[in-house]
N, C-alpha and C positions, 0 to 999 in steps of 0.2 A: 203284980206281973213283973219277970225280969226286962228290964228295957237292953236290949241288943241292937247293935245298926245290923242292917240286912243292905243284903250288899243288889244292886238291881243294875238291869240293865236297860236303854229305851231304845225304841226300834218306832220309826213314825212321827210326820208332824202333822195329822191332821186327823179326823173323824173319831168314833168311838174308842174309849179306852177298853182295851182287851189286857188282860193280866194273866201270867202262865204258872202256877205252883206245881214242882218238879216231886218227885217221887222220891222213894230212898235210895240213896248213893246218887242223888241227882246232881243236876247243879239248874239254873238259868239257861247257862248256852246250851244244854239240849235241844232246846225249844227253837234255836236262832232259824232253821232252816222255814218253819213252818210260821215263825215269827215274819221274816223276809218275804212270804206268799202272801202275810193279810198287812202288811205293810204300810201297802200302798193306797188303802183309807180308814188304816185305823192305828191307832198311836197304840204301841204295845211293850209292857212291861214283862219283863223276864225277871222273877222272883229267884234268888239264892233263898231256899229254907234254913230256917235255925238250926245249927249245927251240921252245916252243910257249904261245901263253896267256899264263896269270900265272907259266907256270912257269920255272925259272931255263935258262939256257944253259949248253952246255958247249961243249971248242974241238974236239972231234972228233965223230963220228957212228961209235955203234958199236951193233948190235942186242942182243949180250949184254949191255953196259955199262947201254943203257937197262932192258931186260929187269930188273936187279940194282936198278935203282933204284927202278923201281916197287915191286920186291919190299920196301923197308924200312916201306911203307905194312902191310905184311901180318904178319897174327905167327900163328904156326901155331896154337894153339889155338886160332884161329877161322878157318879156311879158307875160301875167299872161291870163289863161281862168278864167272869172268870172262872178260867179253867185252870182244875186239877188232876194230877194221876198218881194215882196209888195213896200212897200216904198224905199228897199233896191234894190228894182225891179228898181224902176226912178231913183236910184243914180246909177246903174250898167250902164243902157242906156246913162245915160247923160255921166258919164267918159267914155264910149268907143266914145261915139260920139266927146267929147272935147278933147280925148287924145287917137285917136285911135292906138298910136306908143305902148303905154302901155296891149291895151288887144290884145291879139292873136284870142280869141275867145270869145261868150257871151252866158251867158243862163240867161233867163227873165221869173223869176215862179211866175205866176199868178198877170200878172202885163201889161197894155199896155199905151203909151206913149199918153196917153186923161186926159182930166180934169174930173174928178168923179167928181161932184154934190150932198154935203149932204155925210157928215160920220158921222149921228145919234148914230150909235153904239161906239163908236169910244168913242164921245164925252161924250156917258154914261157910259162908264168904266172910263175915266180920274176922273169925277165928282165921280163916288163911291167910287175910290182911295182915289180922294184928300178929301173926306169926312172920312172917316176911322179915330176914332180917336186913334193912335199908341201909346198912352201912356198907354191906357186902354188894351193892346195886350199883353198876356203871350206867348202866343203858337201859331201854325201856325194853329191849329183848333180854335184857336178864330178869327184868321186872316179869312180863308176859312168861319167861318158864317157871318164875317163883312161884307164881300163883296158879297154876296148871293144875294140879293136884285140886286145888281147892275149887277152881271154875273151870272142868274142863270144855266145856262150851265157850267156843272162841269167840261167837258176841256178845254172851255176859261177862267174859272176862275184859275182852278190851272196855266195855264197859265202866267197871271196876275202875281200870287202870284210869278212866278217866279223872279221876280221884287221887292220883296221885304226880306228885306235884316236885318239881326242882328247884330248890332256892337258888339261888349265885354264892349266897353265902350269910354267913352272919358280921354284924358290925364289926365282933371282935375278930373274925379271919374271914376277910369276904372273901380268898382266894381259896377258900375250902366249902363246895359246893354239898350239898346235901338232901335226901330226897325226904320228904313227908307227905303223910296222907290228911288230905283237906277234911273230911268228916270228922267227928266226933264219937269215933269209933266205940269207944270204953264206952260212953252215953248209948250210944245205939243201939249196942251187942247187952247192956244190961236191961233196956228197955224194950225188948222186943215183943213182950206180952203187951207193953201196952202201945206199941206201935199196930199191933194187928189187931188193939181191939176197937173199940164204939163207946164212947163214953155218954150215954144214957143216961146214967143218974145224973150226972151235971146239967144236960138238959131241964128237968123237971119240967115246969109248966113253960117251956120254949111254944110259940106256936109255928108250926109249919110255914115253912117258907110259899109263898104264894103267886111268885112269878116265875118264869118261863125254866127248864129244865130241859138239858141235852143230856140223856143216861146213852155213853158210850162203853160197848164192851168188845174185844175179840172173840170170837168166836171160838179159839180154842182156849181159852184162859178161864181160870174156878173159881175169879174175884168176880162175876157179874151170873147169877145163875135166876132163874125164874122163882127158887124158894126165897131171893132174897128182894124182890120183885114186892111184896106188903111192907116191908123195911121202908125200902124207899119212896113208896109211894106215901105211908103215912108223913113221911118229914117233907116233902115234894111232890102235891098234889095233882102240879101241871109236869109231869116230867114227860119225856117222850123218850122210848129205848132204841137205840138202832144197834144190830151187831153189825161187825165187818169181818167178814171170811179170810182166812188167809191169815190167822191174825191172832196173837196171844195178849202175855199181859202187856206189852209193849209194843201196841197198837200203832202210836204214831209212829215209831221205827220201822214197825215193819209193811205196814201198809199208809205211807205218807202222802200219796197222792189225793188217795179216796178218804183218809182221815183228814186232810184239810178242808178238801170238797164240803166235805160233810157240815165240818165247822165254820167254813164261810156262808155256806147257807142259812144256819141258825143265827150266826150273828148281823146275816143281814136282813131278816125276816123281820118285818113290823110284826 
């Protein structure tokens, strides 16, 4: 396994540890708002994924690999409820399923343990990134029309843009500022067959996870559907599903009240 520092943030000094894995183009701080709501009795870690954020790169994309790495964050005698979305969704699964001593509990948003087929979109935000020329970038309203073309959906763009980053400068001219994008874009845009898929064979004789399961989906979103409903239930026997209306793949964004509602109740449920 590559060893990488991952970059974390804590939020909390008392009761359960809650742990947050972020999506693709995510970071940690997505999570701060709904981190900030279960705060106040549970100690919460905000996850930068691999080759994402502050957190380090590696030169290949693998699900279990990542899965392993999240896991050195965790030490069994204090078990951790945690939640993933999207991509962050199949590293949640995989480390409860490979190190089930590590999670107490899981919640999986908007994310089921199948091979997607085709992440056109996906592939067309990395290409309008990596085409941005950042040199020609003053300000984040020149950034926001570069990328226009490529996300014309102004909150998956500003999204995006959340990824991109202004240094002060470098050692050798700190008075020459310049801007970069925190992902591992080249990694990401050539791995995207196996970001959308389910690594199965790796499992082999894995046994299914056997403690408590929150399967959250939006309700307009194509990553949580009832065919993938035997998926999930064979690697997660106790899952329980709840949709939320109103509501896509970016569930906690868009419906954050009732999507935390929801998650405090599971994590505080004996």
């Amino acid at each position: 396994m590559t060893t990488i520092d991952l970059h974390v943030t804590e939020l909390g000094e008392q009761g359960p540890r809650v742990v947050f894995c972020h999506g693709l183009f995510g970071q940690g701080k997505n999570w701060t708002t709904i981190a900030k709501a279960l705060a106040d009795n549970h100690r919460v870690t905000l996850v930068d994924m691999p080759n994402h954020g502050r957190s380090g790169w590696t030169e290949h994309l693998d699900y279990v690999e990542m899965a392993n790495q999240v896991a050195t964050l965790f030490d069994a005698s204090d078990p951790v409820a945690l939640i993933g979305h999207s991509m962050g969704g199949k590293a949640a699964m995989l480390l409860a399923l490979l190190h089930p001593d590590l999670v107490e509990r899981l919640v999986v948003v908007d994310m089921s343990p199948v091979d997607y087929h085709g992440q056109s979109e996906f592939a067309g935000y990395i290409a309008g990134m990596q085409a941005m020329d950042l040199s020609a970038i003053e300000s984040r309203a020149d950034a926001d029309a570069a990328l226009f073309a490529a996300a014309p959906n102004r909150t998956v763009r500003s999204f995006l843009l959340q990824n991109l980053r202004r240094d002060t400068g470098t050692s050798q001219d700190p008075s020459s500022p310049g801007w970069r994008w925190m992902p591992n874009l080249d990694l990401l845009g050539r791995e995207l067959s196996v970001l959308g898929g389910w690594p199965e064979e790796q499992l082999g004789d894995t046994a299914p996870y056997d403690s408590r399961v929150l399967w959250i989906g939006g309700a307009d979103s194509p990553y949580v559907k009832d065919a993938y409903a035997p998926a999930m239930e064979k690697w997660f026997p106790r899952v329980r599903r709840v949709t939320i209306k109103g509501a896509g793949h970016w569930v906690h964004s868009q419906q954050p009240e009732v999507f935390t509602e929801v998650v405090r109740r599971f994590l505080d449920a004996d």
